[in-house]
Residue frames relative to the residue before (quaternion, step in Angstrom):
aa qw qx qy qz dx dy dz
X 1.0000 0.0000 0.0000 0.0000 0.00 0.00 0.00
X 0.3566 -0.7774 0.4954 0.1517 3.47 -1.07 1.18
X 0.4968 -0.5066 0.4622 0.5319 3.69 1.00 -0.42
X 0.5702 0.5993 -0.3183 0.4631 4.25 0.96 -0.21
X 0.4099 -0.6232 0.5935 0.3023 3.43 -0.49 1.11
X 0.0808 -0.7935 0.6030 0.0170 3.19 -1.50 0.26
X 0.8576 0.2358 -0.1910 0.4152 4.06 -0.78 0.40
X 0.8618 -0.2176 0.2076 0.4084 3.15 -1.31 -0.27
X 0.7890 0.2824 -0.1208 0.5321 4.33 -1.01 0.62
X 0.6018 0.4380 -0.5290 0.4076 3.85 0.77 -0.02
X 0.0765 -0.6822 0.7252 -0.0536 3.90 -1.65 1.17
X 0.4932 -0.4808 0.6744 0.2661 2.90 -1.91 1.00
X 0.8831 0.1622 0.1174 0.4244 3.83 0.17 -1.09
X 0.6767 -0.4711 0.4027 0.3974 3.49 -0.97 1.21
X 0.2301 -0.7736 0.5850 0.0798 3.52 -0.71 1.08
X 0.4781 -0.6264 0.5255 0.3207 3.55 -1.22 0.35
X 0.2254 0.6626 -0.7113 -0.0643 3.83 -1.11 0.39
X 0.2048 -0.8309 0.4895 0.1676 3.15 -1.55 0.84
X 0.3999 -0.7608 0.4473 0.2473 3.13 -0.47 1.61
X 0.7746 0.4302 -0.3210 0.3345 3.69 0.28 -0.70
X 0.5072 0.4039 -0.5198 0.5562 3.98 0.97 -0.06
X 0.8010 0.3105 -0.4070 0.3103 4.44 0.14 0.10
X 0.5664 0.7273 -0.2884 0.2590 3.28 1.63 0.97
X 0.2374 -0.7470 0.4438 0.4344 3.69 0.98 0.23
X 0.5217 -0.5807 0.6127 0.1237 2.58 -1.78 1.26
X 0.6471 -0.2934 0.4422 0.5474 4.20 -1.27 0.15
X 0.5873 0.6777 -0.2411 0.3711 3.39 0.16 -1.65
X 0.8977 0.1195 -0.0878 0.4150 3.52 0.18 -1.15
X 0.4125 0.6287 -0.3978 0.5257 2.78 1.95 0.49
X 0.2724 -0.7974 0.3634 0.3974 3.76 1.22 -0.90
X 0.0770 0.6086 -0.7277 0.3070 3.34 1.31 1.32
X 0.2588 0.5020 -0.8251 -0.0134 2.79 -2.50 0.92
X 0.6582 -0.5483 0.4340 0.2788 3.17 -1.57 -0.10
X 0.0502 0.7198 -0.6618 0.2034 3.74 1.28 0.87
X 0.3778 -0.7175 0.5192 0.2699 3.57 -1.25 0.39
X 0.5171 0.6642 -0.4400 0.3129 3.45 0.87 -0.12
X 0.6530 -0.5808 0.3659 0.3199 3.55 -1.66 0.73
X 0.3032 0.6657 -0.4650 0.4987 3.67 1.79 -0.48
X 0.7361 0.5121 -0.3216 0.3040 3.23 -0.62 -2.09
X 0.8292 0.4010 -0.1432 0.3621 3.23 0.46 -2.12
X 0.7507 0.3103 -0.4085 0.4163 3.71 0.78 -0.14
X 0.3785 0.6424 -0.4618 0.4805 3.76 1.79 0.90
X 0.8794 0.1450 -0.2519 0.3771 3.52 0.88 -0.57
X 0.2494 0.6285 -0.5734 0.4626 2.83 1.50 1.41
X 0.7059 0.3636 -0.3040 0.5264 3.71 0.32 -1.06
X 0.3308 0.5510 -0.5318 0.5515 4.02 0.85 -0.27
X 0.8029 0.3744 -0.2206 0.4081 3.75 -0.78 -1.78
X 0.7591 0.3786 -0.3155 0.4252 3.99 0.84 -0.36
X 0.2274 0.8304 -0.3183 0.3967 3.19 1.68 0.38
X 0.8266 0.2351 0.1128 0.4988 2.46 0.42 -2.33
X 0.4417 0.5840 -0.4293 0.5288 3.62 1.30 0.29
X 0.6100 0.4943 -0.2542 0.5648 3.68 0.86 -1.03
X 0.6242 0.4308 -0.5002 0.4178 3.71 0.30 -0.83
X 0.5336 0.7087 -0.3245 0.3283 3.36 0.54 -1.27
X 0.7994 0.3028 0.1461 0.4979 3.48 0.33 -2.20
X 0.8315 -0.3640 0.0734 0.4131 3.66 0.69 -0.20
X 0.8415 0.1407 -0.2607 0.4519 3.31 0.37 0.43
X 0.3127 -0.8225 0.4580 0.1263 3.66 -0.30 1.22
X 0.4839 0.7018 -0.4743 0.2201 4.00 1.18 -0.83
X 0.7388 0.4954 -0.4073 0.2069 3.39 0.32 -0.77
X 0.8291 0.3973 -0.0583 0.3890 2.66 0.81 -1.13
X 0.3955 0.6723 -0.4648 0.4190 3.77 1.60 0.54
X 0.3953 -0.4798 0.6416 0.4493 3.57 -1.22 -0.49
X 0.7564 0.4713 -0.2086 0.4028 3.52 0.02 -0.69
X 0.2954 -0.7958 0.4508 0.2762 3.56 1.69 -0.11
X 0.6222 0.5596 -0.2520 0.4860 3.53 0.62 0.09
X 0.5323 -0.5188 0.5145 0.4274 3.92 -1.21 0.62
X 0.4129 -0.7213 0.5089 0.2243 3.88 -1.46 1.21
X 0.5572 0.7215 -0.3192 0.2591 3.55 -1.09 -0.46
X 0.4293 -0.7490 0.4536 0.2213 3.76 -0.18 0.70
X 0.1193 0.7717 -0.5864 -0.2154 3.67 -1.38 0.32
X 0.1804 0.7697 -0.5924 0.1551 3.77 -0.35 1.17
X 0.5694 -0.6048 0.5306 0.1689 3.05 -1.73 0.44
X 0.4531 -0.7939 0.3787 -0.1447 3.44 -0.89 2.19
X 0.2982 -0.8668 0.3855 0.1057 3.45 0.18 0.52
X 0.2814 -0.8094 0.4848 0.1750 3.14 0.18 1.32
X 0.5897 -0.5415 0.4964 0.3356 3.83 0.16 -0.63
X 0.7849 0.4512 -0.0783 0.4174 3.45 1.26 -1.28
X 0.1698 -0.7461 0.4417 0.4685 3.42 -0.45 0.40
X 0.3280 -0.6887 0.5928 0.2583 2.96 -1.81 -1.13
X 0.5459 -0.5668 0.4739 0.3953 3.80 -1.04 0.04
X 0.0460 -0.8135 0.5521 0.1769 3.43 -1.10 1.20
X 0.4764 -0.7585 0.3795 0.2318 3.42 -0.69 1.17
X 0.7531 0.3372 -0.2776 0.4920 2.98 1.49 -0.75
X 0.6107 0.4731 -0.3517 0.5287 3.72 0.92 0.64
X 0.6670 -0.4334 0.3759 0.4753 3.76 0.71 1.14
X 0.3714 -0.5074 0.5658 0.5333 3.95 0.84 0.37
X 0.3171 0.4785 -0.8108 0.1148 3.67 -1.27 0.51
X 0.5923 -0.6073 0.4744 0.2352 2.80 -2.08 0.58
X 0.3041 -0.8676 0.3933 0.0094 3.46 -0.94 0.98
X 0.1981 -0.5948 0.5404 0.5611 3.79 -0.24 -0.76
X 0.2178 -0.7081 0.6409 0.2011 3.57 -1.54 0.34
X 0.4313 -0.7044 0.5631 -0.0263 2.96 -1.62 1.07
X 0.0016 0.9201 -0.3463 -0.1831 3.36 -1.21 0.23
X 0.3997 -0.7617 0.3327 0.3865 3.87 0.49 1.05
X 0.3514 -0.7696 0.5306 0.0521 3.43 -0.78 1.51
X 0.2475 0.8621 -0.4419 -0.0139 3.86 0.14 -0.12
X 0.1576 -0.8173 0.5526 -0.0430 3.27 -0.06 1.99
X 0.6657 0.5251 -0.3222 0.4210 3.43 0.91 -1.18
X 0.0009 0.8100 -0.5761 0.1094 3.30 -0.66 1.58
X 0.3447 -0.7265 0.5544 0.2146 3.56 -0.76 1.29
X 0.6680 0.3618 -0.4741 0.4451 3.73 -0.06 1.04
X 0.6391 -0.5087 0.2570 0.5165 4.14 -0.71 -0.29
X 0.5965 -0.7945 0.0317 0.1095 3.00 -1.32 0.28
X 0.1242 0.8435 -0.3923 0.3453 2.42 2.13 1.77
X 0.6709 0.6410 -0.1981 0.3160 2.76 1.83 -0.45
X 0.4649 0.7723 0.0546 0.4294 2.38 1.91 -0.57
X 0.6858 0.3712 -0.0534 0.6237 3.21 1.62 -1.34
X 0.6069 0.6612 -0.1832 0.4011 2.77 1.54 -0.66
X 0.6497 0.3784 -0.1515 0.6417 3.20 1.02 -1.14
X 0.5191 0.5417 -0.5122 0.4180 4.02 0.74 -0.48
X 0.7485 0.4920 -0.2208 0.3859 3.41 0.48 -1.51
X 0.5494 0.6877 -0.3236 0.3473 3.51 0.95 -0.92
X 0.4879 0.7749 0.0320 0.4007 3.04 1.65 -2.08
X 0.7623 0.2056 -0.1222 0.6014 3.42 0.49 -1.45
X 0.8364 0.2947 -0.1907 0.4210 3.70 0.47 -0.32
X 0.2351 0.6829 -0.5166 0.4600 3.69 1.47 0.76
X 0.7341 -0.5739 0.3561 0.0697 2.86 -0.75 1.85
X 0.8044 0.3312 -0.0994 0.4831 3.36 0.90 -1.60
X 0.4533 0.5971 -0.4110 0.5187 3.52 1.46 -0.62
X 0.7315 0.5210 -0.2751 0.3432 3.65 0.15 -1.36
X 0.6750 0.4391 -0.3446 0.4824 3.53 1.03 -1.26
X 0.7020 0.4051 -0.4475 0.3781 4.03 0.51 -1.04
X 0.5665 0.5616 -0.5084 0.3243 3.83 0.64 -0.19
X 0.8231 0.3587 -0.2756 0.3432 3.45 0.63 -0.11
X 0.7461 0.5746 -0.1510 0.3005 3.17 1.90 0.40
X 0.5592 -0.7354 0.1437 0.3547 2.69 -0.12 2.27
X 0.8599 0.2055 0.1087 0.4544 3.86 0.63 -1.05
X 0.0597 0.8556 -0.4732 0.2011 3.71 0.68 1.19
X 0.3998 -0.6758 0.5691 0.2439 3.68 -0.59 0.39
X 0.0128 -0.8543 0.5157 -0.0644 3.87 -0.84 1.10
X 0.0806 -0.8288 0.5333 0.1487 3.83 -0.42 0.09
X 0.4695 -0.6876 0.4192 0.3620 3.92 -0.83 0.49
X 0.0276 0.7976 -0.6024 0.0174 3.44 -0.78 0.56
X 0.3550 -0.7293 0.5795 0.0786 3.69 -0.97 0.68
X 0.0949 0.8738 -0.4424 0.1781 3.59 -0.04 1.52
X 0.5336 -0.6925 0.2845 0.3933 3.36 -0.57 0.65
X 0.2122 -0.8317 0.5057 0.0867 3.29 -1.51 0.61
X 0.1353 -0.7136 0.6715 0.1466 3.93 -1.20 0.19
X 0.2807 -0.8296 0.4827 -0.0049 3.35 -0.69 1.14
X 0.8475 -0.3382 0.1812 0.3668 3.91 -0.50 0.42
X 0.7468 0.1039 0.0155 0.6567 2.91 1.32 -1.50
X 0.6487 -0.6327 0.0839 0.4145 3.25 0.82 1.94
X 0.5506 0.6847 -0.4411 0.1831 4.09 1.20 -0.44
X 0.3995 -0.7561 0.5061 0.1121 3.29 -0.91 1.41
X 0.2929 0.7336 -0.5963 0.1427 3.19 -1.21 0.86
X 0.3363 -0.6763 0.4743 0.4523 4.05 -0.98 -0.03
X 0.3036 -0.7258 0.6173 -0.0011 3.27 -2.44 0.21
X 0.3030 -0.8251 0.4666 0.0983 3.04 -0.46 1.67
X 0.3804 0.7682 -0.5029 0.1113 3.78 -0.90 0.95
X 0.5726 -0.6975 0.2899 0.3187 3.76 -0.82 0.37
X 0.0181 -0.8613 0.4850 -0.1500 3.89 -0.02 1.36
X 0.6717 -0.5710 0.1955 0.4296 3.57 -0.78 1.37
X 0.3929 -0.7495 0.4279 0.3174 3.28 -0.47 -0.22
X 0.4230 0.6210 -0.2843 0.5955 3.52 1.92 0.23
X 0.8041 0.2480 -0.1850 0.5077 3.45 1.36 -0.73
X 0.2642 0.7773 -0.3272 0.4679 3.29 1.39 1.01
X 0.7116 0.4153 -0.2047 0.5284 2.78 0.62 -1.80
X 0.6914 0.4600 -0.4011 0.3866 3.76 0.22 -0.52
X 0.5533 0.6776 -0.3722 0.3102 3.67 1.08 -1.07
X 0.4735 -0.6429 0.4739 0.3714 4.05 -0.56 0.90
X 0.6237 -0.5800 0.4456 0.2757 3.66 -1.10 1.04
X 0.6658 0.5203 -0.2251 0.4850 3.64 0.86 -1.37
X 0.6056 0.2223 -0.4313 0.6307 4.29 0.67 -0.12
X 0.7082 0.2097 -0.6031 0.3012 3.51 -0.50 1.18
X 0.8843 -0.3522 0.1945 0.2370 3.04 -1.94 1.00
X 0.6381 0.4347 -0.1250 0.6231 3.50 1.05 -1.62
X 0.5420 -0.4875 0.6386 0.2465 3.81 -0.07 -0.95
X 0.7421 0.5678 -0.1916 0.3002 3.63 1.23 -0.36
X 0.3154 -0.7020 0.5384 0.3433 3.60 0.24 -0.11
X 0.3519 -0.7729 0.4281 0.3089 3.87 0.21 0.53
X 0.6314 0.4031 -0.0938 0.6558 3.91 1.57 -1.45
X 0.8456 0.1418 -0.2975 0.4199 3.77 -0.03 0.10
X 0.1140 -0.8713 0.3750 0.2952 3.30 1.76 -0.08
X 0.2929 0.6610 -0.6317 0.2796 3.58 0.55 1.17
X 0.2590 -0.7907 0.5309 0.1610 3.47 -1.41 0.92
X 0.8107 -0.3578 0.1600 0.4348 3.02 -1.24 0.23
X 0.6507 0.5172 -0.2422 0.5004 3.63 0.95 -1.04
X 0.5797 0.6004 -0.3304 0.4407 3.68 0.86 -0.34
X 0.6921 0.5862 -0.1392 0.3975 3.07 0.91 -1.48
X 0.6649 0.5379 -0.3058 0.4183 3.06 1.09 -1.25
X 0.9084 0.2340 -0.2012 0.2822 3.09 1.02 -1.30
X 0.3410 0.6609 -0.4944 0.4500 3.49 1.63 0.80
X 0.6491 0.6495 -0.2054 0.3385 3.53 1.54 -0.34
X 0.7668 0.1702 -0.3309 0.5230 2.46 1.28 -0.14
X 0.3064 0.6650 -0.5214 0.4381 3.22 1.02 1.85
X 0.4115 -0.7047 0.4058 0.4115 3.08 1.43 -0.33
X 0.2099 0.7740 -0.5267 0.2819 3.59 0.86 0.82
X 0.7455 0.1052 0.1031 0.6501 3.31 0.40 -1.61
X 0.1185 -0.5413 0.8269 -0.0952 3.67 -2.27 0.99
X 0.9140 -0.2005 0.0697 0.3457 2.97 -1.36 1.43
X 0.8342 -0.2081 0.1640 0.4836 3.49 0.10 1.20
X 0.7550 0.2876 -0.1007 0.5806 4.08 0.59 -1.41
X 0.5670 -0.4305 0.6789 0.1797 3.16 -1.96 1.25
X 0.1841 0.6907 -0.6985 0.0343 3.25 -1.12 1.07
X 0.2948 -0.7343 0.6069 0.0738 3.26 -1.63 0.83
X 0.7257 -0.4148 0.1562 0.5263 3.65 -0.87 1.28
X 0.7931 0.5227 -0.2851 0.1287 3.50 0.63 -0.83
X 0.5130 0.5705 -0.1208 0.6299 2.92 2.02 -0.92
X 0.6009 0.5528 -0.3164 0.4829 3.62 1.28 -0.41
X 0.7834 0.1797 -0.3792 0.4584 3.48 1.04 -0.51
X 0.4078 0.6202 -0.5515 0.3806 3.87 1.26 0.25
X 0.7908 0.2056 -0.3382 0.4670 3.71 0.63 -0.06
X 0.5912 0.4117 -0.5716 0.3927 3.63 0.23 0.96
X 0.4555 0.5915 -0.4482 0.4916 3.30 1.53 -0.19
X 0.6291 0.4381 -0.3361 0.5471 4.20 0.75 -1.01
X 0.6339 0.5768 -0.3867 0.3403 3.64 0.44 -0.91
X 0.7073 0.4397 -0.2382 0.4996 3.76 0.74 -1.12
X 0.5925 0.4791 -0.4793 0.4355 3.13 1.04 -0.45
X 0.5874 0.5447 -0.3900 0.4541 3.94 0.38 -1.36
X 0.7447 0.5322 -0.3045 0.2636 4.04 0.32 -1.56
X 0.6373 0.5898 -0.3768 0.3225 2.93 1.39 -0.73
X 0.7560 0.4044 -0.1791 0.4825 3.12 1.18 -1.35
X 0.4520 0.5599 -0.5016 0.4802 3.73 1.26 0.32
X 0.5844 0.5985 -0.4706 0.2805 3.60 0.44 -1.00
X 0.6826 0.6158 -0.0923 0.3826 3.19 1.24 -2.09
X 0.6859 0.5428 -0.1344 0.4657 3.53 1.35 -0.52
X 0.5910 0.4085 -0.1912 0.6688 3.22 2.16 -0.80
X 0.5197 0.5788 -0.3789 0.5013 3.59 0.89 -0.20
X 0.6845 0.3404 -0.2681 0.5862 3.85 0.67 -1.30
X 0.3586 0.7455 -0.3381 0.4487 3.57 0.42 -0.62
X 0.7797 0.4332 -0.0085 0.4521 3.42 -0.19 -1.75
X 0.6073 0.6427 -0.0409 0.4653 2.93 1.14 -1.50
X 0.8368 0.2589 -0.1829 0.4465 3.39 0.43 -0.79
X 0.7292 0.3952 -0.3005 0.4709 3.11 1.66 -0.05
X 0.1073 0.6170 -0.4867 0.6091 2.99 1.50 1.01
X 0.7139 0.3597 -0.3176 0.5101 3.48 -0.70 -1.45
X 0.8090 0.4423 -0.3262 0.2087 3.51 -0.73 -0.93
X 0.4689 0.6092 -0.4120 0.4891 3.52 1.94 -0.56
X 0.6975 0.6810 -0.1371 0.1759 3.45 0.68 -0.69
C-alpha cells in the first residue's frame, strides 16, 4: 500500500444515489383496477410488498432485486497517522454503509445512528488520530458491487462489520466473518456497530418512534390500492 486510495466507492464528497428511480412503481408491479377478486387480493399482497420494504425486506420491490443504498469510502478532509506506513501522514477516510440487508427503517436508522455515534463525532475533531489501510466492500450509485482500498481511523475499524472486508477479517478485532455471524446472533453486534445495553435501548426508543408513523403510511398505502380496484 502506497498511502493512495485505490478502487471502486472511494469520494471526495457525499455522492448522490437515487433511491426512487430503483423502485417499482404499482405499474411495474401489475397493480390495476381489473375488478375481479384475483386482481384485488394481488394488490393487496402488491401493498404488503411495499409495507415490508419499509420494515424488512426490500427485494421485491427494487429493480435491482436486492437491498438499495450505496457503501463507499468518504473523505474526511483530515489526515491521519498510518501505522502501517512508518506512521506517515495520510488523507483519512470514512466507510459509509447505507446498503442495509433488512427494510429501510433500517436503514434510516442506522444512517442516523452513523451521524451521531459518539465515536464518529469525537474523530471529526481530531487534529491527529492513528489509521491503517484496509480494502472493504463497496456498492456504487448505479448499484455495481465491488471492494475499496483506503486509509480509516483505526477506532472506527474496530466497529466496521468483519464480512465488508475483502479477507472476511476485521483487521483490529480480528473477528471474521463466521464469528460475527455467530456472536450475532448472541446479540453482541447490530448492523455493522458494537453496541452495549445502552445504545441498545437508544435505538428501540428511535425505532417506536419511526413504527408509529410507518404503520400509518402502510395503512394509506393499502388504501390506495384499494381505491384503484374500483
Amino acid at each position: 500500500m502506497s498511502g493512495t486510495p485505490s478502487g471502486q466507492g472511494i469520494y471526495s464528497s457525499v455522492p448522490t444515489y437515487d433511491y426512487q428511480s430503483f423502485i417499482k412503481t404499482p405499474t411495474q408491479k401489475n397493480v390495476n383496477n381489473n375488478q375481479t377478486w384475483k386482481q384485488f387480493d394481488y394488490n393487496l399482497d402488491v401493498a404488503g410488498d411495499y409495507v415490508d420494504f419499509i420494515m424488512s425486506d426490500q427485494d421485491s420491490v427494487t429493480t435491482t432485486g436486492s437491498s438499495l443504498g450505496m457503501n463507499y469510502l468518504l473523505d474526511t478532509n483530515t489526515q491521519c497517522t498510518a501505522t502501517d506506513l512508518n506512521n506517515a501522514s495520510v488523507e483519512r477516510y470514512t466507510y459509509i454503509n447505507s446498503n442495509i440487508q433488512s427494510g429501510m427503517l433500517d436503514s434510516i436508522i442506522q444512517d442516523i445512528e452513523t451521524a451521531f455515534n459518539a465515536n464518529n463525532l469525537t474523530l471529526a475533531f481530531t487534529p491527529s488520530i492513528d489509521c491503517q489501510g484496509v480494502t472493504l466492500q463497496t456498492i456504487d450509485e448505479n448499484n455495481q458491487s465491488g471492494f475499496g482500498t483506503a486509509w480509516v481511523a483505526t477506532s472506527e475499524i474496530s466497529n466496521i462489520n468483519p464480512c465488508q472486508f475483502q479477507n472476511g477479517t476485521n483487521p483490529v478485532t480480528n473477528v471474521t466473518c463466521g464469528e460475527f455471524f455467530t456472536n450475532y446472533s448472541d446479540a453482541k453486534y447490530d448492523n455493522n456497530l458494537i453496541y452495549d445495553n445502552k445504545k441498545k435501548k437508544d435505538k428501540d426508543a428511535i425505532e417506536s418512534v419511526y413504527l408509529t408513523g410507518i404503520m400509518v403510511f402502510g395503512l394509506y398505502l393499502i388504501y390506495c390500492f384499494m381505491k384503484k380496484t374500483k
